[in-house]
VOBA-1610 file (N, C-alpha, C; in pm, whole numbers, padded with zeros to 5 digits, always signed):
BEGIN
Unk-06312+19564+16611Unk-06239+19652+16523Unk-06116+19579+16471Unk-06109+19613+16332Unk-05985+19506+16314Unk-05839+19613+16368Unk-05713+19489+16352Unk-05608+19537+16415Unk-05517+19588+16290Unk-05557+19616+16122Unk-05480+19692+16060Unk-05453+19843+16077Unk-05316+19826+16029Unk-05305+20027+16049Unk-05399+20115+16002Unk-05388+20203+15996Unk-05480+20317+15964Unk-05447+20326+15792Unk-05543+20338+15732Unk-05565+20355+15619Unk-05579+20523+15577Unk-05535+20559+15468Unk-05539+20709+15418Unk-05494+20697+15283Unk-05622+20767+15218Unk-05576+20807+15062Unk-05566+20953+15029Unk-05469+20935+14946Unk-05387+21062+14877Unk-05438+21108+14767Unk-05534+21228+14717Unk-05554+21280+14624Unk-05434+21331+14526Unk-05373+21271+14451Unk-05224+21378+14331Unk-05316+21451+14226Unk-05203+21576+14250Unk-05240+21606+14109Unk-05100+21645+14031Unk-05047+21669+13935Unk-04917+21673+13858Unk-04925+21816+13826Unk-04825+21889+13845Unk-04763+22055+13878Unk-04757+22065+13690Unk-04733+22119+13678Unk-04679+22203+13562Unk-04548+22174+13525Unk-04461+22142+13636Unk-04322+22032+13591Unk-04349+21881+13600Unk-04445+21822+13622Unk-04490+21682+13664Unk-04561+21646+13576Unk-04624+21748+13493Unk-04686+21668+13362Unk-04572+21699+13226Unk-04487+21822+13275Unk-04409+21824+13136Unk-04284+21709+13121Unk-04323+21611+13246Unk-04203+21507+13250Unk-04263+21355+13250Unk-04448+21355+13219Unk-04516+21279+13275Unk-04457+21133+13240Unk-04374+21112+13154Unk-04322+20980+13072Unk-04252+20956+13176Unk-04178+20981+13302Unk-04095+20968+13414Unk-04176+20899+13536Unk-04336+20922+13501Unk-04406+20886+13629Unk-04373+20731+13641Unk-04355+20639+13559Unk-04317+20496+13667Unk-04254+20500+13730Unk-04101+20593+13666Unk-03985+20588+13777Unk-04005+20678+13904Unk-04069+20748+13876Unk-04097+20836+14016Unk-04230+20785+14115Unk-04312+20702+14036Unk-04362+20633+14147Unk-04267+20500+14237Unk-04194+20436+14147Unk-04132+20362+14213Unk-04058+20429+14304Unk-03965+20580+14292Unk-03916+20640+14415Unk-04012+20681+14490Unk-04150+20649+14464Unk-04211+20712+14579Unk-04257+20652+14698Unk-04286+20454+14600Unk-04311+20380+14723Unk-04178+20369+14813Unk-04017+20371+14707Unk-03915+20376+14826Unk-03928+20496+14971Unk-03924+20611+14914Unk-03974+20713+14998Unk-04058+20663+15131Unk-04162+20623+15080Unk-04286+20575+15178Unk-04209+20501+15262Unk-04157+20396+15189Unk-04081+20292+15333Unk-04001+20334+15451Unk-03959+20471+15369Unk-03823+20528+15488Unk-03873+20612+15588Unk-04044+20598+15548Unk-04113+20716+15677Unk-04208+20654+15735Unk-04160+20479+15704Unk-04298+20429+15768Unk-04429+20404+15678Unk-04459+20446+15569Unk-04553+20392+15479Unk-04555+20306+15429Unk-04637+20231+15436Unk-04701+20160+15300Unk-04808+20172+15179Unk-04786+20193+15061Unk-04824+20238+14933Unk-04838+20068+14896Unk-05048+20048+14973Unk-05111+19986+14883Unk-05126+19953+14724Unk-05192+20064+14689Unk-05168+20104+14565Unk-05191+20227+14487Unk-05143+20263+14373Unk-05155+20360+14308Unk-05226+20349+14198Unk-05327+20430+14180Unk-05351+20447+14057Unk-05441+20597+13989Unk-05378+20527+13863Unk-05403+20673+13745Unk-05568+20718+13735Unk-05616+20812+13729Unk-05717+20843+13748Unk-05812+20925+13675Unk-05929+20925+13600Unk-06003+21060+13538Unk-06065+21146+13625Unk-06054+21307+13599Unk-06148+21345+13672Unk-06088+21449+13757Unk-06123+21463+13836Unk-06076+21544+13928Unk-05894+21535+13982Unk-05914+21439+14041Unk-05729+21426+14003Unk-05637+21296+13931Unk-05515+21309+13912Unk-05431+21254+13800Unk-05383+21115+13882Unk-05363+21111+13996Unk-05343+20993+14103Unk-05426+20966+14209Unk-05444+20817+14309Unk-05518+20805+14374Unk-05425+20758+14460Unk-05345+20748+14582Unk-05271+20629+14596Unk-05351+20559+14790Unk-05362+20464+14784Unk-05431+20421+14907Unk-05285+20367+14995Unk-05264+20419+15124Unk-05130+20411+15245Unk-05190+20326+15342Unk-05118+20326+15407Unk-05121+20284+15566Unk-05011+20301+15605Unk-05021+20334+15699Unk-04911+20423+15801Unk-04940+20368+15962Unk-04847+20340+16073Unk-04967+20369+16205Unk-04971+20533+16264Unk-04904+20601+16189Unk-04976+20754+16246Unk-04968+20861+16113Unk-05060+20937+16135Unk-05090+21016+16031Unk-04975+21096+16002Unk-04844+21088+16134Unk-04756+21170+16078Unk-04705+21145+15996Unk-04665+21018+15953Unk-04578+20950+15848Unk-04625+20970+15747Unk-04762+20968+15712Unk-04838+21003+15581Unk-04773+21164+15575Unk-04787+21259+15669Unk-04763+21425+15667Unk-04608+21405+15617Unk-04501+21331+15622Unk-04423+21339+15613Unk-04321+21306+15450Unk-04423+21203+15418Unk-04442+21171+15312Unk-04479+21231+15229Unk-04614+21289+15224Unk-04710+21398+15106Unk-04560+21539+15106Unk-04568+21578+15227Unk-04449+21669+15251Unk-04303+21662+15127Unk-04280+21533+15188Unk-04161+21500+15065Unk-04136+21497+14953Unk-04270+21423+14920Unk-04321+21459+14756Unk-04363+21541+14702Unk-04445+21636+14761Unk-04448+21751+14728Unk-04332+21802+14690Unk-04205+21830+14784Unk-04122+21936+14787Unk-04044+21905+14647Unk-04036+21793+14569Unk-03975+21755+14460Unk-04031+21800+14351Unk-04156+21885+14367Unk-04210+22004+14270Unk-04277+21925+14166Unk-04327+21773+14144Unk-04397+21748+14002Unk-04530+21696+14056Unk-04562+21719+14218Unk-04763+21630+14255Unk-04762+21758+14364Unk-04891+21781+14374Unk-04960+21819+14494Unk-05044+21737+14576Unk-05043+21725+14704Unk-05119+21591+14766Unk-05264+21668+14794Unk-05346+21583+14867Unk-05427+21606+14944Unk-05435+21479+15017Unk-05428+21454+15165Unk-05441+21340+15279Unk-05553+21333+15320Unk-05643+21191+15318Unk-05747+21171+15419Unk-05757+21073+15480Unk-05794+21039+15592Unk-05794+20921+15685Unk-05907+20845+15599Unk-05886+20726+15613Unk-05996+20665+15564Unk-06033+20540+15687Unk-06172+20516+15684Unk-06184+20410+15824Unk-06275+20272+15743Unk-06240+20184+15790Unk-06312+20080+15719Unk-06474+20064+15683Unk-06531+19963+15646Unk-06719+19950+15679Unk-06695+19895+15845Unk-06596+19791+15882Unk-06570+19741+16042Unk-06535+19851+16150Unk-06440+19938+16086Unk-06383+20040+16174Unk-06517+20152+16222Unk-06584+20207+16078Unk-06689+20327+16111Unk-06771+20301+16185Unk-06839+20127+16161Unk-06959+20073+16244Unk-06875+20026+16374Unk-06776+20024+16419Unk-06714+19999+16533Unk-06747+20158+16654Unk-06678+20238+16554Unk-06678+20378+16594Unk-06853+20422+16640Unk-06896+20417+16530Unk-07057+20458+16568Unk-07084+20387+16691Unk-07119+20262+16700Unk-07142+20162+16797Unk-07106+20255+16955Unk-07039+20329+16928Unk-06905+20377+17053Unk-06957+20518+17086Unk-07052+20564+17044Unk-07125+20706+17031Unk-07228+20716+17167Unk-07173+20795+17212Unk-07276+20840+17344Unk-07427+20833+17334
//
């Protein structure tokens, strides 16, 4: 199993004040990877998206709280809604299976 942190991507989507400001999103992504740092994240990367939602951003954290703490934060600034999921590698899942009773 490899020894990177835990991986988790963030579904965004932009509020009703988050798209009426959408020309702001560089600067507010750049406060967002600051954000991330101060809770322990790292913000792989971000990106813009069709479809179902408006952002994608891929983290690593070593505990899912820091991600909770994060989505939390950004949220509360009223312009994304998150959604969090763990994500496990092709090494990590076939590690895991391997490990199955």
């Amino acid at each position: 199993m490899e020894d990177d942190m835990p991986t988790f991507i963030l579904t965004i989507n932009w509020t009703d004040q988050g798209i009426r400001a959408v020309r702001d999103a560089p600067k507010r992504s750049q406060a967002a990877r600051e954000l991330a740092k101060k809770v322990g994240v790292e913000i792989k990367q971000i990106y813009l998206t069709s479809g179902e939602h408006d952002l994608l951003v891929i983290a690593e954290a070593p505990l899912g709280d820091h991600v909770t703490k994060f989505a939390l934060a950004i949220g509360s600034l009223g312009n994304v809604r998150t959604r969090t999921s763990r994500a496990w590698t092709e090494p990590e899942w076939t590690q895991l299976m391997s490990e199955l009773p």
